[in-house]
VOLUM-280268 format. One record per residue (C-alpha): x negated, y negated, z; chain. Coordinates in nm, 2 decimals. Each point is the difference from the previous one (the first is absolute). Layout:
residues N
+--------+--------+--------+---+
|      X |      Y |      Z | c |
+--------+--------+--------+---+
|      X |      Y |      Z | A |
...
+--------+--------+--------+---+
***
This chain:
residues 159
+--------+--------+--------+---+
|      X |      Y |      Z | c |
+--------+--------+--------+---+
| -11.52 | -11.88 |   2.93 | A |
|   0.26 |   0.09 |  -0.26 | A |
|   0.29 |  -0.23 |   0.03 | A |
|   0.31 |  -0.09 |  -0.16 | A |
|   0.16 |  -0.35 |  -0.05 | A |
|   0.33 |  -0.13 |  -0.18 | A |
|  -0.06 |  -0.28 |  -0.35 | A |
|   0.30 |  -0.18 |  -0.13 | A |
|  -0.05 |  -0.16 |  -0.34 | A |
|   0.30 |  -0.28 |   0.05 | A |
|   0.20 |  -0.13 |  -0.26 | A |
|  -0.28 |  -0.26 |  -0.19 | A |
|  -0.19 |   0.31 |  -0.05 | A |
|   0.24 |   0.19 |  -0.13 | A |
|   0.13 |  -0.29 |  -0.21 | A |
|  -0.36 |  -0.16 |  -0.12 | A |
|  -0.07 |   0.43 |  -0.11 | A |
|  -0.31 |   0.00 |   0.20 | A |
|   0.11 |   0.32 |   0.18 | A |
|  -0.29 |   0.23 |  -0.21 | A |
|  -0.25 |  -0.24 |   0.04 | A |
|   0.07 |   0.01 |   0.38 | A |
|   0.03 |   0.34 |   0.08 | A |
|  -0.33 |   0.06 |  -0.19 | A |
|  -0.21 |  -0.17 |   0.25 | A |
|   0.09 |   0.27 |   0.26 | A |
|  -0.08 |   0.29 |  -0.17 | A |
|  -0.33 |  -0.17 |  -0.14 | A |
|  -0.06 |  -0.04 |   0.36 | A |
|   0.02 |   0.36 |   0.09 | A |
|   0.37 |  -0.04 |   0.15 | A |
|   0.28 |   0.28 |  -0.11 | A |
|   0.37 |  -0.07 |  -0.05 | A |
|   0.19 |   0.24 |   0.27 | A |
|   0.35 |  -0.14 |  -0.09 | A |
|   0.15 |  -0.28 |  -0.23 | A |
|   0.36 |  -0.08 |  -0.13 | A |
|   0.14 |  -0.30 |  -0.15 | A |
|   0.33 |  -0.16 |   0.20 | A |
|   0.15 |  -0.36 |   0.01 | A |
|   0.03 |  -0.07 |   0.40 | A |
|   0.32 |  -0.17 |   0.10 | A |
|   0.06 |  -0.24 |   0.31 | A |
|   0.03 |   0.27 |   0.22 | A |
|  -0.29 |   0.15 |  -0.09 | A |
|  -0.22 |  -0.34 |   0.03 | A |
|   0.11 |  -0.07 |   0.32 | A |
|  -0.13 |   0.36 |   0.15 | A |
|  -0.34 |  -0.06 |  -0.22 | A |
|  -0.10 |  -0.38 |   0.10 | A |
|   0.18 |   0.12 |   0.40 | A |
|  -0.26 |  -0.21 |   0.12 | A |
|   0.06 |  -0.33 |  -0.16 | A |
|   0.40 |  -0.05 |  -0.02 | A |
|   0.02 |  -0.26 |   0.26 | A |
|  -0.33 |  -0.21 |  -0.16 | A |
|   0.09 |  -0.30 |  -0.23 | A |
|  -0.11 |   0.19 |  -0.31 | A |
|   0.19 |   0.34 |   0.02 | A |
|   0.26 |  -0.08 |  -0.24 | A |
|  -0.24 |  -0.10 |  -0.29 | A |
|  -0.22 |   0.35 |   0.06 | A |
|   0.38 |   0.19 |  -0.02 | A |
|   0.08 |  -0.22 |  -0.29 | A |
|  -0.35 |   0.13 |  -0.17 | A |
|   0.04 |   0.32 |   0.10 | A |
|   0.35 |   0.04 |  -0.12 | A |
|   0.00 |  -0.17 |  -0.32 | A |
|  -0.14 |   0.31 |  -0.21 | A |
|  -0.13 |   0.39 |   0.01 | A |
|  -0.35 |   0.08 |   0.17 | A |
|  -0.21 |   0.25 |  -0.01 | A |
|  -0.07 |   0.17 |   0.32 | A |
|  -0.31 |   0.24 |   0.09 | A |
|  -0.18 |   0.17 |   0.23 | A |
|  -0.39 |   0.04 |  -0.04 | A |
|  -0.22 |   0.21 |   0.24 | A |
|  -0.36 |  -0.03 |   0.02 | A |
|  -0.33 |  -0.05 |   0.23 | A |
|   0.12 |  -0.31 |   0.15 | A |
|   0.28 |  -0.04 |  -0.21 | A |
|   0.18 |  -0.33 |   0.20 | A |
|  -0.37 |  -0.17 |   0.00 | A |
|  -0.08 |   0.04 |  -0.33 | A |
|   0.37 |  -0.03 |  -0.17 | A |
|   0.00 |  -0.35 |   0.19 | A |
|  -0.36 |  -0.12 |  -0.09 | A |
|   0.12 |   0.09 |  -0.38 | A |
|   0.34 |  -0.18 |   0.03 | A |
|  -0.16 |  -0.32 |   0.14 | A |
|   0.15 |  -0.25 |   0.26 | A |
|   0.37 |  -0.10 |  -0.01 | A |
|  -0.02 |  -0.34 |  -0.10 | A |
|  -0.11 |  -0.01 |  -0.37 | A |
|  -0.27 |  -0.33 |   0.01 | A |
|  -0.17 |   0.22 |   0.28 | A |
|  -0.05 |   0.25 |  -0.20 | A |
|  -0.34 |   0.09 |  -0.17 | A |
|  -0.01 |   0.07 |  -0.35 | A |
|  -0.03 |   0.43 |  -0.02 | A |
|   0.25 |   0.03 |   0.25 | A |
|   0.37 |   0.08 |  -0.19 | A |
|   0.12 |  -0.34 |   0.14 | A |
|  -0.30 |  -0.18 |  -0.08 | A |
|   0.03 |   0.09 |  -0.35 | A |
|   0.41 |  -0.02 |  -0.08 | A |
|   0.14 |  -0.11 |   0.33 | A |
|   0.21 |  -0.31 |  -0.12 | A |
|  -0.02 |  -0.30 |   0.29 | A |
|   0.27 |  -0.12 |   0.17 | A |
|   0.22 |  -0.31 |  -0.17 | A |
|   0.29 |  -0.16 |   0.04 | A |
|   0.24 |  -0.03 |  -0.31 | A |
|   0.13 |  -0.32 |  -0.12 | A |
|   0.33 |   0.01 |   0.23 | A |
|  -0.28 |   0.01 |   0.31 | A |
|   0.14 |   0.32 |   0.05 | A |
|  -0.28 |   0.21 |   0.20 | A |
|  -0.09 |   0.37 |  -0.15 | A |
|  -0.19 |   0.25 |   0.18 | A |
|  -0.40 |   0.03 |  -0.07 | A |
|   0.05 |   0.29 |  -0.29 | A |
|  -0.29 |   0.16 |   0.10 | A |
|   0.07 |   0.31 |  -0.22 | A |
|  -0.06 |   0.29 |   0.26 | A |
|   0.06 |   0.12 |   0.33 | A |
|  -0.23 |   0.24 |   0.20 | A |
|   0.00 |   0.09 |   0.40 | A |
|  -0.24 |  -0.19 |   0.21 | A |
|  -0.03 |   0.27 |   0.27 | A |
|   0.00 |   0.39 |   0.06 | A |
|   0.29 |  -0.05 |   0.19 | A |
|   0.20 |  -0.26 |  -0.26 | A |
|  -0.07 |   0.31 |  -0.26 | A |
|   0.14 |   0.30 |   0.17 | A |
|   0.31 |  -0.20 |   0.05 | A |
|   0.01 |  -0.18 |  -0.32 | A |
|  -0.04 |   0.32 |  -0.19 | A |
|   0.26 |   0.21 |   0.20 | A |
|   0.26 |  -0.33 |  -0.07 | A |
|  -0.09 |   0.04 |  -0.38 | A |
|  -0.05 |   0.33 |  -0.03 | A |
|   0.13 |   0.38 |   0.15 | A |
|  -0.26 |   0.23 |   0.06 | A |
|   0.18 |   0.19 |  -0.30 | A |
|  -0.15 |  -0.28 |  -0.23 | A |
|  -0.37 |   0.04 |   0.12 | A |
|  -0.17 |   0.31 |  -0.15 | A |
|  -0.38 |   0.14 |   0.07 | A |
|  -0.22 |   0.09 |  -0.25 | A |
|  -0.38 |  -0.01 |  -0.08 | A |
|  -0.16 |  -0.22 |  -0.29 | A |
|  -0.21 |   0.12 |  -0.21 | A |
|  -0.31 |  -0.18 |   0.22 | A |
|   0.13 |   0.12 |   0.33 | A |
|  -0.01 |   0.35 |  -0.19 | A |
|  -0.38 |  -0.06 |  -0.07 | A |
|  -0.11 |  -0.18 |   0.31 | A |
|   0.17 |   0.15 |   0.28 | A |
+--------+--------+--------+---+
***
């Protein structure tokens, strides 16, 4: 089942230059880049992404991280793709996350800084949790006109 889900690398990512390091994991695991651009997301913006968690307690620190730098934004497709992006990425929370997964092995935990003021877990990447969460995730990040087709070299020699 080929499928196609939307990856964020938020700001930490970007910042700590982990971004190749990242993206290689997909395409090791078999997963092609359809669409990717590079764009610093604004208030506005954060509040149409995170829709579903502007009246929760810790909205303003995910717009704060979200906001604070440019991310790098992609669509992979792939057999599975949502499954197997997520099982790479790793659960949200950081200390939950096994080493192998990209949060297990750079995810920085959540802390407080000295003024107690909270930060939000900087957990490096976001990827869709659903089918559903992806086709409208990736139509919010991307037009269609940003998504191209095309056949990898393996998809040449095995389909």
């Amino acid at each position: 089942m080929i499928e196609r889900t939307l990856v964020v690398l938020k700001p930490d990512a970007v910042q700590r230059q982990l971004v190749g390091e990242i993206i290689t994991r997909f395409e090791k695991a078999g997963l092609k880049i359809v669409g990717m651009k590079m764009l610093w997301p604004d208030k506005a913006f954060a509040k149409k992404h995170y829709a579903e968690h502007i009246n929760k307690p810790f909205y303003k620190l995910l717009e704060d991280m979200i906001t604070e730098g440019p991310v790098i934004a992609f669509v992979l497709e792939g057999p599975h793709a949502v499954e197997i992006v997520r099982k790479i990425v790793g659960p949200t929370e950081p200390r939950k996350a096994p080493p192998g997964t990209i949060r297990g092995d750079y995810a920085l935990h959540s802390y407080e800084y000295a003024d107690n003021k909270k930060t939000a877990v900087r957990n490096l990447i976001h990827a869709s949790d659903s089918k559903e969460s992806a086709e409208k995730e990736i139509y919010l990040w991307f037009s269609q006109e940003e998504l191209f087709e095309y056949k990898t070299v393996h998809e040449k020699h095995t389909f």
